[in-house]
C-alpha positions in Angstrom: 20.5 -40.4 1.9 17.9 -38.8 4.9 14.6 -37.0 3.6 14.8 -33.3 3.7 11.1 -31.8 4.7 10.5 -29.4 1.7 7.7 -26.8 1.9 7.5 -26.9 -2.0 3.8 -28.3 -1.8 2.2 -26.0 0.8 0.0 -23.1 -1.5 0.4 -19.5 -1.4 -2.0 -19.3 1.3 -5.4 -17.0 -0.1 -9.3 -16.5 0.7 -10.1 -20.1 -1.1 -7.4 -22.6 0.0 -7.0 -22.1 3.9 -8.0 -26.2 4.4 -5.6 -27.1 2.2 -2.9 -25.0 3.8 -3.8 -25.9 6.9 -3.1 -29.3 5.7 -0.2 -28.9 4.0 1.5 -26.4 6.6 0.8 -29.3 9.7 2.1 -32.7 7.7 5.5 -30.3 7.4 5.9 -29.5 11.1 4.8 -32.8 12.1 8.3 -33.4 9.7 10.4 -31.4 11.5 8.8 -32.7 15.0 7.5 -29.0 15.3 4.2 -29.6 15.4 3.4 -30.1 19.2 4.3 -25.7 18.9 1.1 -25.0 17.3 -1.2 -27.8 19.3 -0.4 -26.8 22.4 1.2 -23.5 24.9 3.7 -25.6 26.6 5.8 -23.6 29.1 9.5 -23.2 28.5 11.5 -26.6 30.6 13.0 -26.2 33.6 16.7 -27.5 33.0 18.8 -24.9 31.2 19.9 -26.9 28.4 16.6 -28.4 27.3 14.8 -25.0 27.6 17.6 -24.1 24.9 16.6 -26.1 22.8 13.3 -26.0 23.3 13.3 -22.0 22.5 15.7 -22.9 19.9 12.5 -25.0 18.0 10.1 -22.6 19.4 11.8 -19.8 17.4 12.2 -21.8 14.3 8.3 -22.9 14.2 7.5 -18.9 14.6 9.9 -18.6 11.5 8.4 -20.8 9.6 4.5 -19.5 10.2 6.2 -16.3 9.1 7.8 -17.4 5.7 4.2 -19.3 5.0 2.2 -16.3 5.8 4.2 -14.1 3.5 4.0 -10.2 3.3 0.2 -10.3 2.8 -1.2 -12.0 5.8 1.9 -11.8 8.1 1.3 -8.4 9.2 -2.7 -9.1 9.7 -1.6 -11.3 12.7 1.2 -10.3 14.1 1.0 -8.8 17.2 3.3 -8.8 20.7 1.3 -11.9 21.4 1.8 -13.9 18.2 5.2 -13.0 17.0 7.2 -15.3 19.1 4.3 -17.7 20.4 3.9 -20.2 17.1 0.6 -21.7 19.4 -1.1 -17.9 19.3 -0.2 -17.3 15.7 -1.5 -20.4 14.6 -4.9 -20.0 17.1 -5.1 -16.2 15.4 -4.5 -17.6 11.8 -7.4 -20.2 12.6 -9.9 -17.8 14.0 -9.8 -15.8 11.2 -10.1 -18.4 8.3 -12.7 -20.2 10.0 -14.3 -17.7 11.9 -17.8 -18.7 12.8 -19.6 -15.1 12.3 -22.7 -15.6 10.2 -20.9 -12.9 7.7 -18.0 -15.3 7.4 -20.5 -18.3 7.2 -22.4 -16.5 4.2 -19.5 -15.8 2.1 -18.7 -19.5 2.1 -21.9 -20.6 1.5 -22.2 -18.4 -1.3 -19.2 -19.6 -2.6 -20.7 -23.1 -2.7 -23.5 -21.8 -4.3 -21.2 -20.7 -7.4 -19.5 -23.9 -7.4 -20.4 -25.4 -10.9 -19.6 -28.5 -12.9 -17.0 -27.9 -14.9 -17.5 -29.5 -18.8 -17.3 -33.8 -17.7 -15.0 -34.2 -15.6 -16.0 -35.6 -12.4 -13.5 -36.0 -10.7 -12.4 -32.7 -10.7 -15.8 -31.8 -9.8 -15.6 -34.0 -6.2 -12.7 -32.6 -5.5 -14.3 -29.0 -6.3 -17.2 -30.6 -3.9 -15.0 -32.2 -1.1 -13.0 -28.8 -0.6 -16.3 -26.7 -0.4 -18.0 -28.8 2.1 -15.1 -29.1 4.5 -14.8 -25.2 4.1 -18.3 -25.5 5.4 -17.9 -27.5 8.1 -14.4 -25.3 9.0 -16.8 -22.2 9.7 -19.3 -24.0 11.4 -21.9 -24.6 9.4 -23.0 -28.1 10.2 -24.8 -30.2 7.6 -27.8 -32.4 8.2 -31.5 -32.3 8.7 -32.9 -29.7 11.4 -35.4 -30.6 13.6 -36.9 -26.7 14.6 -37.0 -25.0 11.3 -35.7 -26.1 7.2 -33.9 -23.0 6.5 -30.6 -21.2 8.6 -32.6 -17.3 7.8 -29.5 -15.9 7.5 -28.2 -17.8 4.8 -32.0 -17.5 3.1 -31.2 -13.6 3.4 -27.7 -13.6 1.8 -29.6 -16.0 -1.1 -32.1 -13.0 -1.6 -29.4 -10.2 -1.0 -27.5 -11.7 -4.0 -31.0 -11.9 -5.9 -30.5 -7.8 -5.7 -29.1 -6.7 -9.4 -26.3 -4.4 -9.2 -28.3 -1.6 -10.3 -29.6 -1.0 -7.1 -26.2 -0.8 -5.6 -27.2 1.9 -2.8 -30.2 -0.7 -1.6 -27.7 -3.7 -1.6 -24.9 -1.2 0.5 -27.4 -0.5 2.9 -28.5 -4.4 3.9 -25.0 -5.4 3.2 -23.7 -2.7 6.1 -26.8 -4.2 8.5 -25.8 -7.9 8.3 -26.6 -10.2 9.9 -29.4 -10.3 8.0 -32.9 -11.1 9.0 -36.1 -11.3 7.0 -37.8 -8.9 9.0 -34.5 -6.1 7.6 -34.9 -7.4 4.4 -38.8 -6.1 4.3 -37.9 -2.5 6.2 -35.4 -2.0 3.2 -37.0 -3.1 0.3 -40.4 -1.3 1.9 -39.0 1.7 1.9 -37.3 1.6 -1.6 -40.8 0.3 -2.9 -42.8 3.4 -1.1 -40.1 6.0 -2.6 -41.9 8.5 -4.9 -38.5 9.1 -6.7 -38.9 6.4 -9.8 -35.4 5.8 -12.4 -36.7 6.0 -16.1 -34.3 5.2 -18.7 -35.1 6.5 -21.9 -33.2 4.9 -25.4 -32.8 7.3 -28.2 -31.0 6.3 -30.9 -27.5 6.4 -30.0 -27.9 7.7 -26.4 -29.6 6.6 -22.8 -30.2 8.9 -20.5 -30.9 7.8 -16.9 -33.3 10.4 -15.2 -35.4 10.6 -12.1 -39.1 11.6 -12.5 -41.4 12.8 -10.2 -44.6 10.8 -10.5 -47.9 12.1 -9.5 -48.9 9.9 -6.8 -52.3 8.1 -6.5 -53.9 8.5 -3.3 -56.1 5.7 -1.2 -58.8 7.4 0.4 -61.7 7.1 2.8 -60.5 3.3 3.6 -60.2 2.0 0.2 -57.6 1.2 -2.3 -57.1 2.6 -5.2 -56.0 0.2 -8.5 -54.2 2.6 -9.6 -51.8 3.3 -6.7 -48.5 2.1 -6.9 -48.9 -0.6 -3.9 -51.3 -3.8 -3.9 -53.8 -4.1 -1.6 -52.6 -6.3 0.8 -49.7 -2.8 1.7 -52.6 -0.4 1.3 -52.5 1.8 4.4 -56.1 2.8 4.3 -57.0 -0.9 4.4 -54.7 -1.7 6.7 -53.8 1.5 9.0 -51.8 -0.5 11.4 -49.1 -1.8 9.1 -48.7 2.1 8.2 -48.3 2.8 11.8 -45.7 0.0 12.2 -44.3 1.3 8.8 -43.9 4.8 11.2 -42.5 4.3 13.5 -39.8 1.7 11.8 -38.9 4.9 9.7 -38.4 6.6 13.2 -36.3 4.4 14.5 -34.1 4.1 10.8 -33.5 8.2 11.3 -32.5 7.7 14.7 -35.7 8.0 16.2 -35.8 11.8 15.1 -39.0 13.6 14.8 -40.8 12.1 12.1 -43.8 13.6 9.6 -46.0 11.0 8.2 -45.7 13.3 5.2 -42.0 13.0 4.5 -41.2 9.6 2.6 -37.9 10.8 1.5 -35.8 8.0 1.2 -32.5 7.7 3.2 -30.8 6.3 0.4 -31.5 7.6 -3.0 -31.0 5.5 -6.1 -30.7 5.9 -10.3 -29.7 4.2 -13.3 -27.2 7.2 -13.6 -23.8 6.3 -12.4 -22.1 8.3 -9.4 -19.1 9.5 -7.0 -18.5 12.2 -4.3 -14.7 13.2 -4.7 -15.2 17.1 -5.1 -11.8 18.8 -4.1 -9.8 16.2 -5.9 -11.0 17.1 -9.2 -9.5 20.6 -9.6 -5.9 19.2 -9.9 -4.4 17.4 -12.3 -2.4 14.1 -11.5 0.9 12.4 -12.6 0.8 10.3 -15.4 0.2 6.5 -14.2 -1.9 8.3 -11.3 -5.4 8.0 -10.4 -8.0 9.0 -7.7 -9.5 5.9 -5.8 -12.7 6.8 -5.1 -15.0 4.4 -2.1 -18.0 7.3 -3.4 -17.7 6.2 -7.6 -19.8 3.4 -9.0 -17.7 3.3 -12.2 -14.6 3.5 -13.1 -14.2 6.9 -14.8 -11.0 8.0 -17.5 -11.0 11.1 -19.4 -8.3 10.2 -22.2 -10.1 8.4 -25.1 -7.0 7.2 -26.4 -6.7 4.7 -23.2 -9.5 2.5 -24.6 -9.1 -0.7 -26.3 -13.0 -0.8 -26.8 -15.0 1.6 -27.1 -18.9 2.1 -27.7 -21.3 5.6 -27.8 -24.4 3.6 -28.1 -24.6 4.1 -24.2 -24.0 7.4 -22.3 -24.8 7.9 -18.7 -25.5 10.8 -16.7 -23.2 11.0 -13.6 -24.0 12.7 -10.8 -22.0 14.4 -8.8 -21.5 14.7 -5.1 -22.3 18.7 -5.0 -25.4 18.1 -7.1 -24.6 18.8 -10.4 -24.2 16.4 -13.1 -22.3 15.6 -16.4 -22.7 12.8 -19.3 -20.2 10.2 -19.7 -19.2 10.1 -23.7 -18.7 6.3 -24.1 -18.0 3.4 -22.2 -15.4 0.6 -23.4 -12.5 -1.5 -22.2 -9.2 0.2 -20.8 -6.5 -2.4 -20.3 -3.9 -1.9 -17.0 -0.8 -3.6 -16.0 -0.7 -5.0 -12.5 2.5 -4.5 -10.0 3.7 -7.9 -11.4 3.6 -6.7 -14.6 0.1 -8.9 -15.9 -2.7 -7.0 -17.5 -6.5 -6.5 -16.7 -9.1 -5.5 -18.6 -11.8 -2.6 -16.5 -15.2 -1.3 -17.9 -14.5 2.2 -18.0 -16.8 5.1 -18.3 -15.4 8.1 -20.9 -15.8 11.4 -19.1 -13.8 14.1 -20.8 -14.3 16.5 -18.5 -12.7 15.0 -15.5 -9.2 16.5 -14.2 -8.2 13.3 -12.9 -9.3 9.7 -13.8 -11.5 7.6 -11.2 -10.8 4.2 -10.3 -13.8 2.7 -8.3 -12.8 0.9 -5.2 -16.3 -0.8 -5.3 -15.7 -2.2 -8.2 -12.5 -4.3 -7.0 -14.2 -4.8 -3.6 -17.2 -6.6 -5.7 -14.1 -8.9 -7.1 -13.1 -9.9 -4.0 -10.0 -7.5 -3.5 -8.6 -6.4 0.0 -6.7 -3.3 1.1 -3.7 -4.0 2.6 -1.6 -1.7 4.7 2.2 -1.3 4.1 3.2 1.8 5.6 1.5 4.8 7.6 0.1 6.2 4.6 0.7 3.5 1.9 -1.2 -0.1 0.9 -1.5 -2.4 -1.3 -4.5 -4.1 -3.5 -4.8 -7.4 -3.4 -6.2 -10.3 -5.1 -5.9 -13.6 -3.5 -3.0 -13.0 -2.1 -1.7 -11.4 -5.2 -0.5 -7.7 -5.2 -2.4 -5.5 -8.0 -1.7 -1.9 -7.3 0.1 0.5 -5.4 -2.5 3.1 -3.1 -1.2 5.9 -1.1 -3.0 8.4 1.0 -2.2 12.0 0.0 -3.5 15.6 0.9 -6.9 16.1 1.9 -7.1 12.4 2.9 -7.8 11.4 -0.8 -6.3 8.1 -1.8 -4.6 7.8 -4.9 -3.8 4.7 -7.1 -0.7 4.2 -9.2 -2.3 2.4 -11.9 -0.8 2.1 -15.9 -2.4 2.1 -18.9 -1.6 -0.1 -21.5 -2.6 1.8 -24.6 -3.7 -0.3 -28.0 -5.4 0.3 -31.1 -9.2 0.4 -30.3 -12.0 -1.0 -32.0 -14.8 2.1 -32.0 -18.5 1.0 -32.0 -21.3 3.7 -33.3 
């Protein structure tokens, strides 16, 4: 009886696995004697009957890449250069699993920095160990002892950007959107936050907190010395140091687009609370089917308005939310709402409760910070995924507001005072 080549071993390809794939997806063309199609561009043969053949295997190799990509990544790479060259699609599917960008380089790295040993077992921890380091190695990053400097800065700054708490989600967008980055961008960012005279005080009463921003009155350096007081140490004190505040000037300059600046404007760029916030306006004056929410890139929470959705459910904390057209409203609770995936498995979200909204807000942040992608389907419809796993259903509707088909499981919910 001959051996059949099976592709029963090779993974559902994802973010995590692509060495293994890789792996597994090569040892089966090598099988079928397919695998000189994705090693090399060979041009068709001259005689009729083997170039028949030849496109004959050709085809089939592009079939296979197909099946093993599956409806997630499939469309990513297929183009009228990959879909009937197996060598491009394989070249395409390579560049952009081990893609040697220093944002691609971080993400791994960071990844091995989360590795952890799992309870005793040590064997599954070296073969925890062995995958992250040849995902290393796959991106580039090559491992030994440098001879010009001890630390790759990049990867120092990703360290220090994941140092950043969530609070200060507006100061981690902005250095996230100027990677690569450099020590020097690190400073200008967290400089500026530090100089801002807006300051975040949360205040706990009883059963409530209440984020607010005060207006402190500033402490002034003058005649060329510092003040204890002031809200900066000595060695950022302008009136000791009047150069660093004309380097300070003229980086704000350049960060405004080298507008006219006013050494007595520190308004910060990028403003930041303890409050939560969004920026849908027109969406919220109509009301949505049921199973429907808006998904909002502008929301730092997920937001639902029906109590009866949570499973848990607290008041101890209540959070003014801002709102795009300045106003603001308090959240009345925050708890667990439980949803059921497009496969039909649930998920727990921390939800705001907000009884005021028309329509419920489901914060794309929120999924992007677990590692979720947006995947196009049609003109005007995607899907979310998770590792290769499709979550929800998205589709763009009037006014160019995206809205998520997302059900509620509703249970019997355990209330907290």
């Amino acid at each position: 009886m001959s051996y059949k080549p099976t592709t029963e071993r090779i993974p559902l390809l994802n973010k995590k696995n692509f060495k293994e794939w890789e792996l597994q997806v090569e040892a089966y063309l090598k099988q079928c004697d397919l695998i000189n199609f994705i090693k090399s561009n060979e041009a068709d043969p001259s005689d009729k009957e083997d170039a028949k053949i030849f496109k004959k295997s050709k085809l089939r190799t592009s079939g296979i890449l197909q099946g093993l990509l599956g409806t997630i990544y499939y469309p990513k790479f297929k183009n009228a250069l990959t879909e009937k060259s197996p060598f491009r699609m394989w070249e395409a599917i390579k560049d952009h699993f081990t893609s040697k960008a220093i944002t691609n380089q971080s993400l791994v790295y960071n990844e091995f920095l989360d590795l952890d040993f799992r309870g005793n077992d040590i064997s599954a921890f070296i073969v925890d160990l062995t995958h992250h380091i040849s995902s290393l190695q796959a991106v580039g990053l090559r491992i030994g002892i440098p001879k010009d400097f001890d630390l790759h800065e990049n990867l120092l700054c990703e360290n220090i950007l994941k140092k950043i708490p969530a609070s200060l989600i507006h100061t981690r967008e902005v250095l996230i959107q100027k990677r690569p980055l450099t020590l020097e961008t690190i400073w200008d960012v967290l400089e500026n936050r530090s100089r801002d005279d807006t300051t975040t005080s949360i205040k706990t009463e009883e059963s409530s907190m209440k984020a607010t921003s005060l207006k402190k009155k500033k402490v002034k350096c003058t005649n060329g010395t510092h003040n204890p007081d002031a809200n900066h140490s000595e060695s950022q004190c302008f009136e000791l140091h009047p150069e660093e505040k004309e380097k300070y000037e003229q980086r704000w300059a350049d960060k405004i687009g080298k507008a006219k600046f006013s050494s007595n404007n520190h308004e910060s760029p990028f403003y930041e609370s303890g409050s939560a916030w969004h920026c849908i306006k027109k969406a919220h004056s109509e009301k949505l089917p049921s199973n429907t929410a808006y998904l909002d890139s502008g929301s730092s929470h997920h937001m639902i308005a029906d109590r009866s959705a949570f499973v848990t459910y607290s008041t101890n904390h209540q959070v003014k939310i801002e709102l795009a057209d300045g106003k603001s409203i308090m959240s009345a609770g925050i708890g667990i709402v439980q949803v059921k995936t497009k496969n039909g498995e649930s998920i727990k979200l921390e939800c705001l409760h907000v009884p005021g909204l028309v329509g419920n807000l489901i914060s794309w942040g929120r999924f992007v910070r677990k590692g979720c992608d947006l995947v196009r389907t049609a003109e005007t419809t995607s899907l979310i995924v998770n590792e290769s796993v499709p979550l929800f259903k998205v589709r763009l509707a009037d006014c160019n507001v995206l809205l998520i088909h997302i059900e509620f499981i509703k249970a019997e919910c355990s209330s907290i005072k």
